[in-house]
N, C-alpha and C positions, 0 to 999 in steps of 0.2 A: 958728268952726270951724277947726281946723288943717287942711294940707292935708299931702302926704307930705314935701315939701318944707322946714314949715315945724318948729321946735323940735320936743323931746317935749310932746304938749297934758299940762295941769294935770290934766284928769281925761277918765278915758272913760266913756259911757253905753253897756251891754250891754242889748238888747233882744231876748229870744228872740219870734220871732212866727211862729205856725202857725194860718192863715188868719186874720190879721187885716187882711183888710183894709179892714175896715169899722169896726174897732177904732180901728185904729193912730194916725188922725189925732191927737185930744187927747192920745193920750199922746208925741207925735211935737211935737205946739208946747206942752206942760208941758214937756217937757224942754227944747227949745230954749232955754225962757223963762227956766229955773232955770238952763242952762250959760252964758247971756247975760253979756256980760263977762270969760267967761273963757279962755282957748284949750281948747278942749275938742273931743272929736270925738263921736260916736254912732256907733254899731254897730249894726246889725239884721242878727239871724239868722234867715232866712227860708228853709222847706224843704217848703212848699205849692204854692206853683207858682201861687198862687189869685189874681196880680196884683197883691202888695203888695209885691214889686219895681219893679215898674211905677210903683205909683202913687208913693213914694217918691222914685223918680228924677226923677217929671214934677213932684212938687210939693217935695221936700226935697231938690236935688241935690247939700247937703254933708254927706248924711246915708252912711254907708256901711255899704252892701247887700251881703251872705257871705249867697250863695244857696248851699244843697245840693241835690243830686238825690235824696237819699235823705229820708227823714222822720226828725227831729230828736226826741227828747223835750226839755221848757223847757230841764235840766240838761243835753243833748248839746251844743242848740245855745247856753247861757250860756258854757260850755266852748271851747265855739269862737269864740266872740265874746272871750272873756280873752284866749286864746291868740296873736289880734290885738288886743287894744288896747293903746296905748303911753303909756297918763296914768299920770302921778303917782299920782292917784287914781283906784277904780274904781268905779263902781255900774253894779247889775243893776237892773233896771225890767222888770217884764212887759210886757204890750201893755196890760192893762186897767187898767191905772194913769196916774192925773195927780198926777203929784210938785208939792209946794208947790216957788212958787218960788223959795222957798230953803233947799234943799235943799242945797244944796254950801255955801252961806255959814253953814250953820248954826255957832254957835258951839261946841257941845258934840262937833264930830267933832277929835278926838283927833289933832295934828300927832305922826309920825315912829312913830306906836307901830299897827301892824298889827291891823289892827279888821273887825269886820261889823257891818252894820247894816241892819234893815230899817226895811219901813213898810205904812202902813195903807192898802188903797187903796180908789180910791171907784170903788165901781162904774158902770161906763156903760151 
């Protein structure tokens, strides 16, 4: 995990979460696992109130939590989570997803040419 301190990270994880918190965890150590080796940061956009700041902080605390007071739709708060991330690269990840881990190593993502991509997730 970068810190603010440290370089631009290589890529950032955008995670909009509205009440997850009962979710969040596997899709919170998928991604870790998949950003593992890289300098990379994570982003949760969280605007429930419902303790998955909390719990984030107590169990992931290089994971960075952009609380709102207001209620976010996914796209408000992906929005807001870009708006801060400073990677290279970006991915969006819902709450109810576990990213294969490799995900970022994959070979077919496209260096210097500006892309989207998604994926398929596995329900929990």
């Amino acid at each position: 995990m970068a810190t603010q301190s440290e370089s631009r990270p290589q890529c950032s994880v955008v995670v909009p979460a509205f009440q997850g918190k009962h979710l969040i965890r596997a899709c919170i150590v998928a991604v870790l696992k998949a950003t593992e080796g890289y300098n990379s940061e994570i982003l949760v956009v969280e605007s429930s109130g419902d303790g998955t700041s909390e719990l984030l902080a107590a169990l992931y605390p290089a994971v960075i939590v952009l609380t709102s007071p207001l209620q976010l739709s996914a796209g408000q708060a992906r929005n807001l989570g870009i708006q801060q991330a400073r990677g290279e690269f970006l991915f969006c990840v819902d709450l109810d997803c576990v990213v294969p881990p490799d995900l970022i190593s994959c070979p077919n993502l496209p260096v210097g040419i500006p892309t989207v991509h998604g994926g398929m997730p596995v329900n929990l």
